[in-house]
Steps between C-alpha positions, in 0.01 A plus 500: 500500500656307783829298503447103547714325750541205223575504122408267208712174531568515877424205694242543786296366796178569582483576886125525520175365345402150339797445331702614846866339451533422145784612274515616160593736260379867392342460163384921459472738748222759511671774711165769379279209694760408777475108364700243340432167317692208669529176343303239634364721778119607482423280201117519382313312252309688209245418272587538105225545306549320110701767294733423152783503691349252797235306299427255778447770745553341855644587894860638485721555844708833533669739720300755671696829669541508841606798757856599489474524860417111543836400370895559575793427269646199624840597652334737758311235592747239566732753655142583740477081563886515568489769798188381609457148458187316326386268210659566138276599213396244291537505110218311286612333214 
């Protein structure tokens, strides 16, 4: 089991990848996996088939995991911007 850099509720930014730049928070962290679920980062689209509990069925949007090595709690990487200069993260609302 390794330790994870970042902890459920932390605020991060993804430093590489598709969503390279964006903010958000830790929603679980899978340290046995080396991931973590980020909101609004990685989002993908799945297909619900008709159940009791969904009777219309239909495409829902969620969170996929990502890397724990494509993101950085937020801090370090202002304090990084700070001594070296370069373009804030965004957040997405």
């Amino acid at each position: 089991m390794s330790n994870l850099s970042v902890k459920k509720n932390d605020m991060v930014v993804v430093v590489s990848g598709e969503d390279k730049g964006k903010v958000g928070k830790v929603l679980a962290a899978y340290p046995q996996k080396n991931r973590v679920l980020v909101e609004g980062i990685n989002v993908i689209k799945k297909a619900l088939r008709k159940s009791q509990d969904n009777p219309k069925g239909g495409i829902i949007t969620k969170e996929g995991s990502i890397h724990v090595s494509k993101v950085m709690k937020q801090e370090r990487y202002e304090a990084r911007l700070k001594k070296h200069g370069g373009a804030p993260a965004v957040a997405e609302a």
